[in-house]
C-alpha positions as CSV (number, residue, x, y, z in Angstrom):
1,X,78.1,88.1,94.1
2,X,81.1,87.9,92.6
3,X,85.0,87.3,94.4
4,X,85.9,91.3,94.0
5,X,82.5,92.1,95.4
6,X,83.4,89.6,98.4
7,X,86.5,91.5,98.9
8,X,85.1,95.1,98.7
9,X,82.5,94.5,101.4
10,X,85.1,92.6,103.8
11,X,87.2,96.1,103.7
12,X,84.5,98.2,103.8
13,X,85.3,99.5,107.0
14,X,89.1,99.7,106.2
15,X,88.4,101.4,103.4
16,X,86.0,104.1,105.1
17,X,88.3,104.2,107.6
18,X,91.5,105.0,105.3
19,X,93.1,101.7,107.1
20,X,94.2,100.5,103.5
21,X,97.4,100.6,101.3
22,X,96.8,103.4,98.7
23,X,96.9,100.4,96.0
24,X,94.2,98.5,97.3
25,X,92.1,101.3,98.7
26,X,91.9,102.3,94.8
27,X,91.0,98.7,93.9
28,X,88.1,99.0,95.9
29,X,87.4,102.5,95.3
30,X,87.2,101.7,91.5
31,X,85.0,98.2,92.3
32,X,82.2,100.9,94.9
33,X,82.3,103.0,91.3
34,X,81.6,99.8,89.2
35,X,79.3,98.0,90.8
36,X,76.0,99.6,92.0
37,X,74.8,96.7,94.9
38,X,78.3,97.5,96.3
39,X,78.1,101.0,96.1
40,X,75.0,101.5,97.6
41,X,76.3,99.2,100.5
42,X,79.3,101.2,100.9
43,X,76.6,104.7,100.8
44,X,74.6,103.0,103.7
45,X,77.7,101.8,105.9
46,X,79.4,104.9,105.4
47,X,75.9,107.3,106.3
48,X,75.8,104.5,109.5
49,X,79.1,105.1,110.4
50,X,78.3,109.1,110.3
51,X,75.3,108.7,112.3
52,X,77.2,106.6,115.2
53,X,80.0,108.4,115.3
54,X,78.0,111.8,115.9
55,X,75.4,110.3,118.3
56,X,79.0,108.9,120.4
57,X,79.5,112.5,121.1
58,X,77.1,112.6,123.5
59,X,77.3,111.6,126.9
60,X,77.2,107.8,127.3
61,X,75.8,106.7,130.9
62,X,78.3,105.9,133.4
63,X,75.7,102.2,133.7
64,X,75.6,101.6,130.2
65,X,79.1,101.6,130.4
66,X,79.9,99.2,133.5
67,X,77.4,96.8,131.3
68,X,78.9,96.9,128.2
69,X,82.4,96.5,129.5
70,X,81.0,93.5,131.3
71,X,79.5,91.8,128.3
72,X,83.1,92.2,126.7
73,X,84.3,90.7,129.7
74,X,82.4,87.7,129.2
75,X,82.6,87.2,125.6
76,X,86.3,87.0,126.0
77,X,86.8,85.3,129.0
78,X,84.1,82.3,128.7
79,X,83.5,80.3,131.5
């Protein structure tokens, strides 16, 4: 795996997310068209991201909730 392939899969998320500068969102853009492992990393994040986003649209439990706010409690406030 090579440096710019390091790079494109730290901003994946940025990138999907349209979080980067129009420069480097095209530097990635053009290494996802280059280089298929990539790409096809950036295909399943992106379907992922589709998928999570549309099942969030439901109605989450009122308990699932209080636990997950709790267990983001305690990962940042170890005691």
């Amino acid at each position: 795996m090579s440096h710019e392939c390091d790079d494109a899969l730290e901003m994946m998320y940025l990138y999907i997310d349209g979080e980067l500068t129009q420069d480097t969102a095209e530097t990635i853009r053009f290494h996802l068209e280059d280089c298929p492992p990539c790409g096809e990393a950036f295909s399943f994040e992106e379907r992922l991201k589709l998928v999570v986003r549309t099942r969030l649209q439901e109605e989450v439990p009122a308990e699932l909730m209080f636990r997950l706010h709790s267990i983001i409690r305690s990962e940042r406030n170890p005691d």
